[in-house]
N, C-alpha and C positions, 0 to 999 in steps of 0.2 A: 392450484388452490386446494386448501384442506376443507375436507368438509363437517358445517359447526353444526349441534344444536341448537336451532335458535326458536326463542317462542315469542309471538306478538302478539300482545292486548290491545284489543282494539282494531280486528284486524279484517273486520268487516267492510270498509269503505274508508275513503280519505286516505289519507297517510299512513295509517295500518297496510290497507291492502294494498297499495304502491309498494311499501315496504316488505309485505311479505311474499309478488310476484318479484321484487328484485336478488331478498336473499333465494329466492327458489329459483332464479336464474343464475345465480351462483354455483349455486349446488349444494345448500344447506337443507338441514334435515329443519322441516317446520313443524311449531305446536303454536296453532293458531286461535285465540278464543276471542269471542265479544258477545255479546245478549241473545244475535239474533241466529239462530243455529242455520235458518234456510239461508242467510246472506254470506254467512262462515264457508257454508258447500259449495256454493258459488264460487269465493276465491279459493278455496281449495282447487276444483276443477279449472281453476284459470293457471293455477303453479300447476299441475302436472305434475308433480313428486308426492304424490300419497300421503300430504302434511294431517294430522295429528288433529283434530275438531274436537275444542272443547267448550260450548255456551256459557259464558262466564260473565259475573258482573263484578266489575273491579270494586265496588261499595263492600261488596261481601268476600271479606277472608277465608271461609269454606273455601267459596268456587275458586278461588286463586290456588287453593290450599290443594285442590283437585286437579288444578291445570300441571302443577309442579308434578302431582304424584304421578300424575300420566304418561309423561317428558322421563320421567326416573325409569320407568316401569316398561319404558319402549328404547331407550337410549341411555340409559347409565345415569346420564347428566345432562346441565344445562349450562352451554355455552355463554349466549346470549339474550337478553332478556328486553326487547323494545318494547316501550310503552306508547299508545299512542292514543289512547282509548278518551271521549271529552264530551261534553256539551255546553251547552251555547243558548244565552239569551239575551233579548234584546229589549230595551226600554228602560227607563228611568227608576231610580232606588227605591223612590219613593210610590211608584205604580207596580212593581215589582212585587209579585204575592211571597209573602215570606216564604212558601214554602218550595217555591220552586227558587229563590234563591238557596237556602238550606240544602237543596234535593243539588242543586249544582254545585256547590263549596265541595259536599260528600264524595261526587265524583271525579271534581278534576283537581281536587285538591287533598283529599282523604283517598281517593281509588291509589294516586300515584305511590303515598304511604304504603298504600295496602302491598302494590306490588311489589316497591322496594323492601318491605319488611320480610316476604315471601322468596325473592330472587337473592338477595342478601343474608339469608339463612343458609339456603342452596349452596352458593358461591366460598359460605367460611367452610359449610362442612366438605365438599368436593376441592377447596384451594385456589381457587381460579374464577371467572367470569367476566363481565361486563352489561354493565345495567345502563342503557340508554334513554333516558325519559325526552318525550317532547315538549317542548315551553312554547314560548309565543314569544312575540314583542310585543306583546301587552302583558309580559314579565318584568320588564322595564319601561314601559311609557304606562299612562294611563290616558281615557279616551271615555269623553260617555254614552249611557246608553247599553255600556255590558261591565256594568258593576261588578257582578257575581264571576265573571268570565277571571276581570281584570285582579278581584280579591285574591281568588283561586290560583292564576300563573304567579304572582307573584307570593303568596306562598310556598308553591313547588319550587319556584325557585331556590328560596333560602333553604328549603328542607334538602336540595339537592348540593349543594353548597356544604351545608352540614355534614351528607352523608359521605361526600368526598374528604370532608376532614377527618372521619371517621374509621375512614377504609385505609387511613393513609399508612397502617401498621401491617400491610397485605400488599404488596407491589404490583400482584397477580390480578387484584378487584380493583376493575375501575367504574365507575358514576360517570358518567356524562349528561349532558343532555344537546337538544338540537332546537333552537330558536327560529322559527320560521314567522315570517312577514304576513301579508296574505298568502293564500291560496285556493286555488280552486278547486275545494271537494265540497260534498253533498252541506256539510255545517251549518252552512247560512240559511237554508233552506230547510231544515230540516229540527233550526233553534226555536226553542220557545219565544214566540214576540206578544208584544206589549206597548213594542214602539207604532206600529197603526203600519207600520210598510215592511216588504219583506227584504230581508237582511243580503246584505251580496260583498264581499271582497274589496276594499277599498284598491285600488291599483296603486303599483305595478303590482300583477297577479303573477305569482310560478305556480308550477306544477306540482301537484303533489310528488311527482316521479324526481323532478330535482330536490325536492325536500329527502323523497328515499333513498335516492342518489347518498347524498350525504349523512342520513342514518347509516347505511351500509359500511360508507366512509370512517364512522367512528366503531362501528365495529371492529373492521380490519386494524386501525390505527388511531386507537382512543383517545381525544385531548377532551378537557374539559368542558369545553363549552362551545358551540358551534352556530353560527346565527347565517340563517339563510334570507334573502332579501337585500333587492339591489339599495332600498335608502335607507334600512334596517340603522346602521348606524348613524346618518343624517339625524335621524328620527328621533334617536337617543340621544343625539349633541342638541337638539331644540330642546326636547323634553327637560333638559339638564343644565343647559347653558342660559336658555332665555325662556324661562319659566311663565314671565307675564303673556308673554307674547304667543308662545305655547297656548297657553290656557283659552286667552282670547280665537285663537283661530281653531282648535281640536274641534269644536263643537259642529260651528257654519260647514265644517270641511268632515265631520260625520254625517252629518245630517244628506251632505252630495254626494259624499262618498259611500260611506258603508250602508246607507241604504236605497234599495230602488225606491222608483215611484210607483210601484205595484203594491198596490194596499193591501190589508192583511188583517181577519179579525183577531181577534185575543185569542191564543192557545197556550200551551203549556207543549208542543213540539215532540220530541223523544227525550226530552228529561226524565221524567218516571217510567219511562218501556220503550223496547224497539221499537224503531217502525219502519217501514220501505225506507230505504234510501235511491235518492238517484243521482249519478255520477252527473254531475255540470246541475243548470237549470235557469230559474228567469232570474235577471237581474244581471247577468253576466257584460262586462266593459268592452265593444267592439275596440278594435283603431283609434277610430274616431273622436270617442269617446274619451277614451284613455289621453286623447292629445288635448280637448278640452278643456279636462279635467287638471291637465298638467299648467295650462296659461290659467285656467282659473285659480289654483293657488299661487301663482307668481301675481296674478291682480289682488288679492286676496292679502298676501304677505306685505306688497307692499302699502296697502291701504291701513292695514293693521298698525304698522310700523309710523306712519304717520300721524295717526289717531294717538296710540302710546306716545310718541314724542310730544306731540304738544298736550300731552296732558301731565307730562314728565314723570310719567314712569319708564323706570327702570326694567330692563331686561333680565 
C-alpha cells in the first residue's frame, strides 16, 4: 500500500473518527480537524501516527483555509480530503427555532461547500485528489421531525452531483460521496431536540467502522456514489414508488423508531459549539428490540395498506 495524505473534517467522533483510525491503519499520513481541539487529541493518540490537529469549523473558510495550509506545509499536498463533519436536530418545522435551523443548513450544508471549495482548489492546482463527502439516506427519503437535517443532505447532494460534473475535465479529481442508513455514533445524543424525547438510530444500525470501511473504499477506488445500509434501498423504492403509503407510515414509524422514550428538555445540543461527545448512549435497539420493531412494521404496513385501499388511494 502507498502511503496518501489524507485529511478528515469532522474527525472528532462518529464517522470522522472511525475513518480517520482506519486510514491511520492503513498507513496514511493524517490532517485531522473538528471544533473540539481536546476531542481531536484524543483520536490522534488513538491512530498512533503523529496525525496533524487542526480545530476547525467547517461554517468558516479561514479555518478550512488553515487546515489546507498545514497539509501543504508538512506534506507537499493533499491526497485525500473526507468530510464527515454534521449536526442534528430533532422536532417539528414549525417548533424549530429559526435559528438553530439556519445554524444547521450552515453546517451540513454550507460546511460541505466550504470544504469542497477548499479541497477542490488544492486538487486543480497539485493535478490530482479525491474529495469524499458524507450524505445520508435522508439525501433521498424524507422523514419528520429533522427538517433541517433532511434540507441539508439533500442539498449536498445535488451540490455533489454538480461538482462531479464539474471535475469531469480532470480524470485525476474525483467527488464522491458515501450514503450511510443509521448508525451508531454520539449524533443523536448529542442533537439539538425539540421533539420532547431523546433522538436514537432507527434500526437496522451499522457501525460507524462499516460506514469507514467504505469511505476508505472510495478512496482507494472512487465511484460516485456509495450507500451504506442493509434497506437503504428498500427505503428509496417506498419513498419513490409508493409515495401515499410512505408518507402515511414515515411518521407512527419515527415517532417508534427514531426516538427513545427517554424524555428530554429543549436544548439547542452542539449546533452552536462543541461539546463532550460520547461514543454509544441511551436510547440504543437491543435484539429484542430490533426483532420487535421489525413485526411491528410488517403489522403497520399491512394495516396502512388497507386503510389506503379502501379509501382508494393510490400508491
Amino acid at each position: 500500500m502507498s502511503s496518501r495524505v489524507v485529511v478528515v473534517t469532522g474527525a472528532s467522533s462518529g464517522i470522522g473518527r472511525a475513518a480517520a483510525l482506519a486510514f491511520a491503519a492503513r498507513g496514511d499520513r493524517l490532517v485531522l480537524a473538528a471544533r473540539s481541539r481536546d476531542d481531536l487529541e484524543k483520536v490522534a493518540a488513538a491512530c498512533g501516527t503523529d496525525p496533524i490537529v487542526v480545530p476547525a469549523d467547517v461554517t468558516r473558510r479561514e479555518d478550512l483555509e488553515q487546515v489546507r495550509e498545514r497539509a501543504i506545509k508538512k506534506y507537499g499536498r493533499i491526497d485525500v480530503w473526507a468530510d464527515s463533519a454534521a449536526v442534528m436536530a430533532y422536532g417539528k418545522f414549525e417548533e424549530l427555532p429559526p435559528e438553530v435551523f439556519d445554524r444547521m443548513v450552515t453546517t451540513d450544508l454550507l460546511g460541505p461547500a466550504n470544504v469542497a471549495r477548499t479541497a477542490l482548489a488544492q486538487f486543480r492546482e497539485q493535478g490530482h485528489g479525491t474529495l469524499i463527502l458524507t450524505g445520508s439516506l435522508l439525501g433521498h427519503v424524507a422523514v419528520p421531525y429533522m427538517s433541517a437535517y433532511v434540507t441539508s443532505k439533500w442539498g449536498a447532494r445535488g451540490l455533489t452531483r454538480v461538482l462531479r460534473q464539474e471535475t469531469r475535465d480532470n480524470k485525476r479529481i474525483h467527488v464522491c460521496s458515501v450514503d450511510p442508513g443509521s448508525v451508531d455514533t454520539p449524533i443523536y445524543t448529542s442533537a439539538a431536540n425539540y421533539a420532547g424525547f431523546v433522538g436514537r438510530p432507527p434500526p437496522p444500525v451499522d457501525s460507524a467502522e462499516r460506514v469507514a470501511a467504505r469511505i476508505v473504499r472510495q478512496a482507494d477506488r472512487p465511484r460516485p456514489e456509495a450507500s451504506v445500509g442493509a434497506t437503504n434501498r428498500l427505503i428509496e423504492f417506498g419513498f419513490n414508488a409508493f409515495p401515499s403509503l410512505y408518507d402515511a407510515l414515515v411518521t407512527p414509524l419515527m415517532r417508534r423508531g427514531g426516538l427513545s422514550r427517554q424524555a428530554i428538555a429543549h436544548h439547542d445540543g452542539n449546533v452552536f459549539a462543541a461539546r463532550p461527545r460520547e461514543e454509544g448512549g441511551p436510547g440504543r435497539w437491543s435484539r429484542a428490540q430490533v426483532g420487535l420493531a421489525v413485526a411491528g412494521v410488517a403489522l403497520a404496513t399491512g394495516a396502512a395498506v388497507k386503510r389506503l385501499h379502501s379509501r382508494g388511494v393510490p400508491g
